[in-house]
Structure formats: C-alpha cells, structure tokens
FIZA-835683 format. One record per residue (C-alpha): residue in three letters; x, y, z. Coordinates in steps of 0.001 Angstrom, whole numbers, padded with zeros to 6 digits, always signed. Example, Ala and Ser with C-alpha at 12.3 -4.5 7.8 and 13.67 -1.06 7.14 Angstrom:
BEGIN
Ala+012300-004500+007800 Ser+013670-001060+007140 
***
This chain:
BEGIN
Unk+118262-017316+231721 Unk+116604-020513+231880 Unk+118024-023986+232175 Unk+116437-026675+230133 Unk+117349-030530+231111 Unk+115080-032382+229062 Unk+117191-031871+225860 Unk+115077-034235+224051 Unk+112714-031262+223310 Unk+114995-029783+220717 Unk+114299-033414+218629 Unk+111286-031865+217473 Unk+113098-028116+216329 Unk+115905-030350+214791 Unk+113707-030643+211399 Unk+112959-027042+210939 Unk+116263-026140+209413 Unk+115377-028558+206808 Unk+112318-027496+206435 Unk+113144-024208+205690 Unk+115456-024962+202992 Unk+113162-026950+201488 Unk+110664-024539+201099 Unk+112921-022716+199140 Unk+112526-025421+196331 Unk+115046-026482+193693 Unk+116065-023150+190976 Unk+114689-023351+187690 Unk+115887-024785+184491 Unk+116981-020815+183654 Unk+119054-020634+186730 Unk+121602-023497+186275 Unk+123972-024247+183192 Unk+126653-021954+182248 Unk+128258-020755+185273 Unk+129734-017840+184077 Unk+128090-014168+185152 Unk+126655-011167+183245 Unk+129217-008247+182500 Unk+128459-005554+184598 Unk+126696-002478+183337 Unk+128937+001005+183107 Unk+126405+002463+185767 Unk+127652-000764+188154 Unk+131079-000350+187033 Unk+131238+003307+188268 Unk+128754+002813+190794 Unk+131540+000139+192276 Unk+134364+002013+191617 Unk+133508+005208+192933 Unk+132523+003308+196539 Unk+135906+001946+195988 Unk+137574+005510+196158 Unk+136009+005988+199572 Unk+137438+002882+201061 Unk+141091+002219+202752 Unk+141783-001511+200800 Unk+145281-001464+201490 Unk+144915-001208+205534 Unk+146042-004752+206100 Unk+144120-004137+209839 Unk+141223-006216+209328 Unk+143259-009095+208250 Unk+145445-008987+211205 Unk+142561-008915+213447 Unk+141222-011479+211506 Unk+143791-014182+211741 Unk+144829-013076+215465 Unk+144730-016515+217234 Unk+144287-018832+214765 Unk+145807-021842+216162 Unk+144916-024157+212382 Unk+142932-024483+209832 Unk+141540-027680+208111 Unk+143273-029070+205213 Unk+139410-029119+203363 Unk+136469-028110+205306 Unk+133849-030433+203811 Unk+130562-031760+205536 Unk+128114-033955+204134 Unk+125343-035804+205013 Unk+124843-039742+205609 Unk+124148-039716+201978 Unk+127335-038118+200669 Unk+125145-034372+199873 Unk+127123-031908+200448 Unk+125899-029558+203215 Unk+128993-027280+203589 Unk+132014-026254+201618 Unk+134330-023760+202259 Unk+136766-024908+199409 Unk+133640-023258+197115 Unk+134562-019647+198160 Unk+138652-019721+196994 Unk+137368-017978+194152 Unk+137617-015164+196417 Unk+140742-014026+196394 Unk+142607-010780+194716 Unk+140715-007158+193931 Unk+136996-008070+193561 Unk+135604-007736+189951 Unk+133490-004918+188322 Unk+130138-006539+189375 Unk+130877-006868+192692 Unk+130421-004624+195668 Unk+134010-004206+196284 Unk+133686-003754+200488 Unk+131284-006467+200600 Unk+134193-008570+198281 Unk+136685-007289+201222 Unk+134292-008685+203752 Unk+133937-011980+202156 Unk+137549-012420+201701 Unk+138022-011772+205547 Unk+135338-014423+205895 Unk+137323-017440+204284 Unk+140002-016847+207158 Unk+138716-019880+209217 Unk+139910-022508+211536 Unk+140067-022911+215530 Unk+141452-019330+217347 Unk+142139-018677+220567 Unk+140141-015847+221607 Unk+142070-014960+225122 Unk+142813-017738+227583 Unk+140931-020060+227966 Unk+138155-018599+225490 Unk+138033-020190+221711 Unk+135994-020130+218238 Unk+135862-022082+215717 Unk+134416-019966+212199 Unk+133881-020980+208988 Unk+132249-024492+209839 Unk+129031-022873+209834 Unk+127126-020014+208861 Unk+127786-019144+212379 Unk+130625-019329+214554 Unk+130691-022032+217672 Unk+132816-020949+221137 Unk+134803-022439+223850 Unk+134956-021833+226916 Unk+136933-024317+229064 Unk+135730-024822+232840 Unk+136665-026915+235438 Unk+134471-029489+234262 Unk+134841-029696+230758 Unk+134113-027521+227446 Unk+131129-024786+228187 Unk+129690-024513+224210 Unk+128227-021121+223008 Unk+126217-021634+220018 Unk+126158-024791+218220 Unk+125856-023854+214713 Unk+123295-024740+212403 Unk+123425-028261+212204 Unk+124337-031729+213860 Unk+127141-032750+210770 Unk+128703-028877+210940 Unk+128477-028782+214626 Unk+129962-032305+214859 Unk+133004-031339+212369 Unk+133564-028665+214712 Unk+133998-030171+218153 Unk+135615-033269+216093 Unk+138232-030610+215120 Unk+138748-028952+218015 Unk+139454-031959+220206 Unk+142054-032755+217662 Unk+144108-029731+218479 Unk+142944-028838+222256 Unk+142527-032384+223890 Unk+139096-034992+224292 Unk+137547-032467+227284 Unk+134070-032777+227473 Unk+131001-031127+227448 Unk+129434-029529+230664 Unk+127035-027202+229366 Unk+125613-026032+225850 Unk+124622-022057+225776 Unk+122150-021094+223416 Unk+122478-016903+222673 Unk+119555-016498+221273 Unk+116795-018062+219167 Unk+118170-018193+215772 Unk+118554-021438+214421 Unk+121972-021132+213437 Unk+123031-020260+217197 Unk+121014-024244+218280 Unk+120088-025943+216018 Unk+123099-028402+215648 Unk+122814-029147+219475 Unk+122661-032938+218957 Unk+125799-033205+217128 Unk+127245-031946+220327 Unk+125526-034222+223014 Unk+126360-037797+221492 Unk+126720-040194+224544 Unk+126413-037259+227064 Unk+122521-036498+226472 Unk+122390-035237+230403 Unk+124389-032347+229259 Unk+122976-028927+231165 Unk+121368-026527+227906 Unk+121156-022613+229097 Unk+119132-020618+227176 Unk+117024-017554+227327 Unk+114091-017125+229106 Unk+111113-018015+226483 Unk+113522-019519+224243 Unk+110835-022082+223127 Unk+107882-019837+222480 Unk+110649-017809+220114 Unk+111929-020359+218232 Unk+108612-021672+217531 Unk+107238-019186+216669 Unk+109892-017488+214386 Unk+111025-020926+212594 Unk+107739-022523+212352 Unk+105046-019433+212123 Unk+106989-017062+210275 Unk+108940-020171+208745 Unk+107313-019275+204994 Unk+108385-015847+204666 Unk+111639-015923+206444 Unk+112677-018784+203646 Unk+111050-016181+200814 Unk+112891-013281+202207 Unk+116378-015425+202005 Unk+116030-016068+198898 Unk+116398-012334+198237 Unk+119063-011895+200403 Unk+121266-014762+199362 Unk+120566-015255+195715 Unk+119594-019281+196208 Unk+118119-019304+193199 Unk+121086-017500+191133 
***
C-alpha cells in the first residue's frame, strides 16, 4: 500500500465521474413518455418461471442476513446537487416490493429487493457500513483517533449524506484516515465530501493507484460509459 498526503491530486479525478455520465448523453425522444413496460413474451414468461422453480424464495435467510445490524434507516434518502438535480434516490426503487413480475428475472428481482434494505449497520464492534447511499457501500472503522473510512462512494454529495448520517447516530468523531480498495471510481471518488476542514487527512491506497485510475477512467473512459449503457439500461 501506498500513502498519498497531497490529497489535492484527486481534484483533478473528481470530474471524471461526470464525465463519464455525460458521455452517455441524454435518451432519445423514443425512450421517454409513457412509463409503463412491454408485456412479456410467453418464451420470457416461461423462461422466468421455470428459473423460478429452481430457486428457494421463501428462505427468509438472505433477509435476515441482510438487515443483521442495522442500527436506522433514513426517513428519505435523497441527494442532490447545488442545483436541486437529483443525483440519488432510493425512494425510486419502492416499486420493488412483492413477487417480481413476468418480465423480470425473478432472482435478480430477489436481489434487488435485498438491495433497498439500507441504512447505517453495525458490522461487529467497532466495524460499520453504511449501503444504499451509493452505488457502493462506505465503512467504519473507529480507531483511537477518529473514524478510519473504507471507500468513499462515488461522489462528494452521496459521500457527504453518508458521514452526515452517521455522525447523527454514532457521535461527531473524526476522520483519521480515508482507505481507497481499489481503483474504481465508486470506491474514491467522493473523497472530498469526506475531508471538508480536515484536508491533512492521511489517504491509503494501493500501490499504482494513480496510473489505474487514469488510465481506466480517462483512457478506457469511452467504452466503459458505452458498455454501461448495456448493462444498466440508461437509455430505457
């Protein structure tokens, strides 16, 4: 691991997150309107219901592990920008709830449900996590010296929110350190929500964390936005 002091550096990743989205580009006039959804075909409907055979729905295990710890959970999770655009809202997933419809894949529907459990848990003493802020999860780990952060989300506002609400519940303890996991931006790249008036804050990340994150947001920047909008349907 390497330790990087002169935080300012990450001023000049902060705008690739942006950047990324906005290479995506706005949907087209066909995309937007009715809000409603397709039937699904009979070859989807069996198709889903025959993966649905397969699979245990009623073990109520992954719920229970999935709401283990939580100590609360925000009365509405909603982050904007500056500008009042909404970056992040959770209250725009409650549609999933009950058995998940005919054109859905009904263990990714499971998965998603387990998903909108979020809040602040307790991990094990002294460890915590805050999910659903982000399309990442931020922890805590509290030292002797203040709050050791793992993975400060994807931006400044949803990393903010998150400290903000975690302080409400576990006490004003600062920041001693900021660990960075790994080189995806959702695992840094709302660092500077974090720092606020403690810029001298120690950052720990890997070893040729730079190069990487250069090099895989900014070089490959183009057809990592291309092949997310395959995986996540932004233009749906």
């Amino acid at each position: 691991m390497s330790r990087i002091h002169n935080w300012q550096k990450f001023l000049l990743l902060t705008p690739l997150y942006a950047a990324l989205v906005a290479c995506q580009g706005e949907p087209n006039d066909t995309t937007v309107g009715d809000q409603g959804n397709t039937p699904a075909t009979e070859f989807t409907i069996r198709a889903n219901a025959g993966l649905a055979k397969g699979l245990d729905l009623d073990d109520p295990r992954d719920f229970e592990d999935a709401s283990r710890g939580l100590i609360a959970t925000p009365e509405s999770l909603l982050v904007s920008l500056d500008d009042g655009t909404s970056i992040w809202n959770m209250a725009s997933y409650n549609f999933i709830q009950d058995e998940a419809p005919d054109t859905v894949n009904p263990s990714l529907w499971r998965q998603a449900t387990l998903n909108n459990i979020h809040g602040l848990f307790e991990v094990t003493d002294g460890v915590y996590q805050l999910r659903g802020f982000d399309l990442s999860n931020m922890s805590l780990i509290k030292s002797q010296n203040g709050w050791i952060v793992v993975d400060p989300l994807t931006t400044r506002e949803t990393a903010k929110a998150a400290i903000e609400f975690a302080r409400q519940h576990l006490g004003d303890e600062p920041i001693s350190a900021v660990i960075f996991t790994h080189s995806h931006i959702d695992h840094f790249g709302g660092v500077l929500g974090l720092l606020g008036a403690a810029p001298d804050v120690e950052i720990i990340a890997p070893v040729g964390f730079m190069a990487e994150a250069t090099s895989e947001n900014v070089i490959a920047g183009t057809t990592m936005s291309r092949r997310s909008m395959f995986m996540y349907g932004s233009q749906l």
